[in-house]
N, C-alpha and C positions, 0 to 999 in steps of 0.2 A: 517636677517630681513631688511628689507627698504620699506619706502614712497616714493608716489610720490606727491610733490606739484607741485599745478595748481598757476599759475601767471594769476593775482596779487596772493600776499597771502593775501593781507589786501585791498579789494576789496569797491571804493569807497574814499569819500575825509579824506584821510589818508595820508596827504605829509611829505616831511622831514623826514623819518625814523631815525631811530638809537636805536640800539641795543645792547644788554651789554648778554654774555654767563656768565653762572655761573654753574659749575659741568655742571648736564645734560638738565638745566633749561635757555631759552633762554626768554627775554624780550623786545619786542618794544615798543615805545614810538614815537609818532608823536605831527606834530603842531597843534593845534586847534583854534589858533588866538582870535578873538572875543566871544568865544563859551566858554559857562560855564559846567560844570566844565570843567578844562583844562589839556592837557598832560595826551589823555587814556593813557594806560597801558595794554599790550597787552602779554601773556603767552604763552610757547611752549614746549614742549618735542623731537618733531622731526621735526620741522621748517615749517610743513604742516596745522598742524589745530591748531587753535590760538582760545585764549578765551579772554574775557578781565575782567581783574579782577580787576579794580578800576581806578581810573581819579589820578594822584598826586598834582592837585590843586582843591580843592573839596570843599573851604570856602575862603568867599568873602573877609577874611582879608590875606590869599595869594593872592588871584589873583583881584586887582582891575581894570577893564575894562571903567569903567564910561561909555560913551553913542558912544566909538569910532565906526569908520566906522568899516563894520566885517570883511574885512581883514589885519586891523590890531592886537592887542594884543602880543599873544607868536609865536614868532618865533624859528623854526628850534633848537628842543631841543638836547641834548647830555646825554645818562646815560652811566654811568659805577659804577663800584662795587671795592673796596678796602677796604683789614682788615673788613667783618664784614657788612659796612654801603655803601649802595647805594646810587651817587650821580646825580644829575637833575641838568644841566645847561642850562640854556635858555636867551632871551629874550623878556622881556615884553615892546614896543614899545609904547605900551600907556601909561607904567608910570614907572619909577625907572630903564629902562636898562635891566643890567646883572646881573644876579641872582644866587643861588645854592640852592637847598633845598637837604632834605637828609632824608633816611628814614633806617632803620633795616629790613624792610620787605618792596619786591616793592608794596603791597597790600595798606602798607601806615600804620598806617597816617605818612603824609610827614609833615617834619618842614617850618616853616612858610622860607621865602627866607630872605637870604643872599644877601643883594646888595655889590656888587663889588665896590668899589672905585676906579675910572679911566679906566675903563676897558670900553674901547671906542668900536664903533661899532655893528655889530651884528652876530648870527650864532655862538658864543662861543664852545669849546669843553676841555674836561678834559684829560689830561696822567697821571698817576701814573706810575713812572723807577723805575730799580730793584735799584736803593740807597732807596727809600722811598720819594724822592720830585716828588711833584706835580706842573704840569706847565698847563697854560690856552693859548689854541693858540685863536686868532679871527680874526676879519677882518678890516681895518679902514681904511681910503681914504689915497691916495698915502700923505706921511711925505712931498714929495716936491713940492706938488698941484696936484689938481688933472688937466690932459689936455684933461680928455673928458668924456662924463657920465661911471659910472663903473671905473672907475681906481683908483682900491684899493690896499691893500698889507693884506697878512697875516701875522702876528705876534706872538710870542712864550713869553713870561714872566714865572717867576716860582711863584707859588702861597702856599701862608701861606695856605695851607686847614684847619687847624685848629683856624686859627681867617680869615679866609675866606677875605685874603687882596693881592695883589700885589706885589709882593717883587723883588728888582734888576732890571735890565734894559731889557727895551721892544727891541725886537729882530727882525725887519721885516725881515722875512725870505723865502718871496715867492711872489711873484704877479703874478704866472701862466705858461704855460705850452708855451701860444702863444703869439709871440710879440703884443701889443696894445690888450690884451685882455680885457673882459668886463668880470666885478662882481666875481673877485675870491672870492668865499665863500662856507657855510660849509663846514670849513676844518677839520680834523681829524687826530689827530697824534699820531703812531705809534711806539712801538722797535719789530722788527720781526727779530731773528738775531742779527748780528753786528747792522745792519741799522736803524735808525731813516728814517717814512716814514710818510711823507706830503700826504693823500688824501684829494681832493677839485673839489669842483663845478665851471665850468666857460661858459660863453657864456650868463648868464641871463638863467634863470627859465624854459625858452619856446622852442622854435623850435631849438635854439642852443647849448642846455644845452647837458654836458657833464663830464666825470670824468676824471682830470688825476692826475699823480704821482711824487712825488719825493722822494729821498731821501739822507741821509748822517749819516756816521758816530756821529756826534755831536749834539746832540738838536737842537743849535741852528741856525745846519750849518756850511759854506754854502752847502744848497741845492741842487744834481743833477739834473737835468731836464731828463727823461723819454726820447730816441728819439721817442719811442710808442705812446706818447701819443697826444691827449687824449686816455685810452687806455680802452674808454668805452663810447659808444655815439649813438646813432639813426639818428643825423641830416645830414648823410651820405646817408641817405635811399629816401631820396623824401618827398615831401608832403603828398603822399597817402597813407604810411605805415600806419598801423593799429595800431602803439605802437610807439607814439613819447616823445619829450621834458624829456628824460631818462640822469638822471644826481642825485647828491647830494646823495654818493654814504657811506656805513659805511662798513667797515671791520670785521670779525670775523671768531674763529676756532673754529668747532664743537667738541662734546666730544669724537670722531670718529678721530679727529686728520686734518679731512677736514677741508678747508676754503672755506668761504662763503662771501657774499656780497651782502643786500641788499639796494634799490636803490627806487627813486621816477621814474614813467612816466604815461603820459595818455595815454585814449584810443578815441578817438575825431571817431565822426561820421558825415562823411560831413563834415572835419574839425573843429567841433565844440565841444567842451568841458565841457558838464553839470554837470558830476561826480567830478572833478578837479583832483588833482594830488593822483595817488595812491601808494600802496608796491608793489617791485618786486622782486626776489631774483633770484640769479645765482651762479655759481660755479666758483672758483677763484682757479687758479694756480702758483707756483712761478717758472720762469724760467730765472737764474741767475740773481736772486736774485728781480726780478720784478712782481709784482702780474701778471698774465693774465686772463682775463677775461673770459669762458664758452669758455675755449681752441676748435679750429678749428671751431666755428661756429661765435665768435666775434658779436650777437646778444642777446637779450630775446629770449627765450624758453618759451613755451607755457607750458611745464613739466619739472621739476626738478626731476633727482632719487637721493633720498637720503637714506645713510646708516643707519638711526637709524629706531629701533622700532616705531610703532604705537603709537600714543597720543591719548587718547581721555579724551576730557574734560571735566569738572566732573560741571560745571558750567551749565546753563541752556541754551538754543539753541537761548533764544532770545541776549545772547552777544556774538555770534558767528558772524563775519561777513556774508553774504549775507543769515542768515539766517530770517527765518520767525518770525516778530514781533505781538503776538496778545493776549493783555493788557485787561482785562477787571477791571477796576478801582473797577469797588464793591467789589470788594475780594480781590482786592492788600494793602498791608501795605507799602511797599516803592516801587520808581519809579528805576528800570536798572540801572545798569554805565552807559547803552549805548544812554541814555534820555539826552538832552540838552538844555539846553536855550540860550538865546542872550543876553549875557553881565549879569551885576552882579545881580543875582535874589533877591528882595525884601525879606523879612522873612516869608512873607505872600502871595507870590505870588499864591501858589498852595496848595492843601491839600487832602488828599484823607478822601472819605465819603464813608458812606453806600448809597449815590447814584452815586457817582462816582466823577472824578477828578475835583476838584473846583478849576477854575483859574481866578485871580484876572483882573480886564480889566485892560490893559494900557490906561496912557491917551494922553503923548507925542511920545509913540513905543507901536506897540501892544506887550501884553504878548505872551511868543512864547515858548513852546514844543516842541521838534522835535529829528529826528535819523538823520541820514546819508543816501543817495542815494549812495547805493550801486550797481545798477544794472541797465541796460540798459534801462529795462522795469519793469516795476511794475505796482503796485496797493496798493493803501493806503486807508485806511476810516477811518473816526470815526460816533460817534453818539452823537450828542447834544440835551440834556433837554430844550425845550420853556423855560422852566420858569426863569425868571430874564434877560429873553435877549428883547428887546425895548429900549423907552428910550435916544437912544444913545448908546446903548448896544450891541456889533455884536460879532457873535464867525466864525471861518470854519477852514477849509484845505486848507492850504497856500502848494505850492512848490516854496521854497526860495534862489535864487543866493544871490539879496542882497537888499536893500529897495528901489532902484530903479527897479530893474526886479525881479518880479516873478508872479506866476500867483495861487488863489487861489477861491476855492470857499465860499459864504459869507452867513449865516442866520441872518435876523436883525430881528428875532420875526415874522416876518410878509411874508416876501419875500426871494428868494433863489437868490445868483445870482455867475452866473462867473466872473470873472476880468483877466484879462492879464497888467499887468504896465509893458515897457517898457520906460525904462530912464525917471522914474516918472511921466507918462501920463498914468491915467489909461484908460483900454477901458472894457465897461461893454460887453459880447460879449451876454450874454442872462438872463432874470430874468423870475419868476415863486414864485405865492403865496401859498404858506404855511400855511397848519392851524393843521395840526399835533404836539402834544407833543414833539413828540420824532425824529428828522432828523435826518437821516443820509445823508452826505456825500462822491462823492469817487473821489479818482483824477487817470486816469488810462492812463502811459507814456508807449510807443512804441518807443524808440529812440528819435528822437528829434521830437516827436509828442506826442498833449496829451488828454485826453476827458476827460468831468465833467459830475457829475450826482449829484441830488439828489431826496431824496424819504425819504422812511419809509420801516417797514418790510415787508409789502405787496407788495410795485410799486415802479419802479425807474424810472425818469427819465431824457433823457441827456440835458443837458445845453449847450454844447459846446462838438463838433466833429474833432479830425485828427488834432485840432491849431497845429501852427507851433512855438513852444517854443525853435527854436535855437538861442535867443537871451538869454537866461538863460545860455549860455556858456559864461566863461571866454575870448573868445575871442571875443566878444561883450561886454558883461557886467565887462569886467577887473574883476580885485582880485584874489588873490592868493585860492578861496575856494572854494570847491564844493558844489552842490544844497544839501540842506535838505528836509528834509520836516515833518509834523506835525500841531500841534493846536496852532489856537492862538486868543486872545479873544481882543477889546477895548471898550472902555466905555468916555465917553463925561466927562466933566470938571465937567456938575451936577451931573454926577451920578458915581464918580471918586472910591467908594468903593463897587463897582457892581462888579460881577461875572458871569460868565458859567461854567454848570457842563455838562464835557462830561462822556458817560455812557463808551466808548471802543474806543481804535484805534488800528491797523491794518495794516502792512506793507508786504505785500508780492512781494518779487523778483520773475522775470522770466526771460525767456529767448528770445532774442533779435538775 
């Protein structure tokens, strides 16, 4: 029996992968940075069709975010599995470092985190050797200064995992594959064999990013250098390739005895990058004694065949990636994994009703709901209740890069309107009054185009046609995140304990 996975696997702003195999059961875990809860949690049987069955930072006294810019927070996590208990390395860049949390089951609940003492830099990762010690390899600016942005070293220490500290001497044992290279990080260290094997990201995030290798007999070295490498990269391709900035790469061997390898890249239209960085997975082979990448083709594949049995997940379709999201709050009791806020939510921000989701207005950030833009093109809606919105009181459908760019539609009680903000200038593109109950909203993207509508059950209509929203990419709007989208409600300084109740939202993927 075999599948076949379609690349990405994890479709949408899903970056920094990494992966931990256990028997037949495989688990990703990506960055979520500013995004509440943090570190989905992602489940597989045959590496094709993924579920997500729970966040591993899911309360506000793990993960404190405060009012950071959103792409900061957690970066670039690491799990793996020893004796029993599941471990979560990451960092949190808005407060405390380097962390470990830990769980018995990856479903959770996870332990509150582990700060590392001393444990400099970022992008951390776990080994457990066949003695039983544990070492933590990471990244931190070159020990003899650094001579130009990016000039770092990766490091190997052995770590107390069980008082979760530091122990013996720090070991720089790599700064990359190329002379003068920029940003070695997420690295990931290996025993395959004899060899101890260094995988690492280097060239920076973007159009230069890439994976290469090393390795040696001894933890802590020294280090061979690969002459292959980098021995996994897109930035060979041109500008125009369809599947760039492919790097920050994790290692693994299936219960079929294969190895795998999945890996961060986008997929930029017109060069531009709405979705941010996503999962990609390929087939790794060893050829004296050196992984190779999707031997003879040394690209992404659009398909993987892979040996194992069918999965199908037993979870509901809306925590599926590029599946269809459609919520009808009067009848829900709790909100998805796959539901998110922005930064650490209030106790009271939300609630569900017999009229549907009650969300508290913000008054210095609006209150914000949302999934993931998983797809090229979509359609998202909701429906908001008049009542309680004036005032100072505004609820809509935001599509969100970051709080300088995004472009959303608005109901203040009285009037409908578009906005587009670009580098915090908003521009209203069209308004229309309202005297209905019950609005609905819709935001409807074709690539890097987008229209607005709003109405009610009977009539819609558009606000805004074909904008050109390719300023919502990352290569305008910087940060490491991809667009979301969802509710989001605010409310004026007098009227700070106001709410909107929306009745339903609505996310459907297509195809582009």
């Amino acid at each position: 029996m075999s599948v076949t996975a379609v690349n990405p696997i994890l479709s949408g702003f899903y970056p920094d992968p990494t992966i931990c195999a256990v028997g037949d059961d495989y688990y990703i875990v990506n960055s979520s940075f500013c995004y509440f809860p943090g570190l989905p949690i992602m489940h597989s049987k045959d590496l094709a069709h993924w579920e997500q069955i729970g966040n591993a930072m899911d309360r506000n006294s793990q993960l404190p975010l405060a009012k950071d810019e959103v792409s900061r927070g957690l970066f670039a996590p690491t799990i793996r599995y020893n004796n029993g208990t599941y471990y979560l390395i990451c960092t949190n860049v808005t407060f405390g470092g380097n962390f470990i949390i830990t769980a018995k089951d990856p479903k959770g609940p996870w332990s509150e985190p582990h700060y590392i003492e001393g444990a400099e830099g970022i992008d951390p990762s776990l080994f457990f050797d066949d003695d039983g010690k544990c070492y933590y390899t990471g990244t931190h600016p070159n020990p003899d200064g650094c001579q130009y942005d990016g000039d770092w070293y990766i490091y190997t220490q052995e770590l107390d995992i069980e008082n979760f500290k530091l122990v013996g001497e720090c070991h720089n044992v790599w700064n990359g594959a190329m002379k003068g290279v920029h940003w070695p990080e997420g690295p990931h260290l290996y025993k395959i064999g004899e060899y101890y094997y260094i995988l690492h990201a280097e060239g920076g995030t973007g159009p230069n990013h890439a994976i290469s290798v090393a390795r040696s007999k001894n933890v802590f070295g020294p280090f061979e250098n690969n002459f292959n490498n980098p021995i996994f990269t897109h930035r060979h391709l041109g500008v125009e390739y369809p599947i760039k900035y492919v790097g920050h790469g994790d290692l693994f061997q299936a219960a079929n005895g294969e190895w795998y390898i999945i890996m961060l890249a986008v997929r930029p239209i017109d060069g531009k990058t709405t979705m941010g960085r996503e999962t990609f997975l390929a087939k790794v082979t060893f050829e004296e004694d050196w992984p190779v990448v999707n031997v003879g083709v040394g690209i992404l594949t659009k398909e993987v065949e892979i040996n194992l049995p069918e999965f199908k997940p037993e979870c509901t379709k809306d925590l599926t990636p590029m599946s269809e999201k459609n919520y009808n709050f009067t009848s829900m009791k709790e909100l998805p994994y796959s539901v998110l806020t922005l930064h650490n939510p209030d106790e009271d921000l939300w609630k569900l009703t017999d009229k549907g989701l009650a969300i508290k207005g913000g008054v210095k950030e609006p209150s914000y709901l949302c999934v993931r833009q998983d797809s090229h093109a979509f359609e998202a809606t909701c429906e908001v209740l008049r009542e309680g919105l004036g005032d100072g009181v505004k609820a809509g459908l935001i599509l969100f890069q970051n709080a300088k760019y995004n472009l959303r539609v608005e109901f203040d009680g009285c009037k409908g309107s578009a906005i587009l903000m670009n580098d915090g200038v908003e521009e209203v593109i069209d308004s229309m009054i309202m005297a209905e109950d019950k609005i609905s909203m819709f935001i409807s993207v074709k690539g890097l185009t987008a229209s607005l509508f709003i109405g009610n059950d009977q009539k819609v209509e558009p606000l805004a046609k074909n904008l050109d929203i390719s300023t919502l990419s990352t290569e305008v709007a910087g940060g490491f995140v991809g667009c979301t989208v969802g509710m989001y409600v605010t409310a004026g300084l007098d009227n700070k304990d106001a709410s909107a109740t929306f009745k339903s939202f609505s996310y459907h993927p297509g195809v582009y």
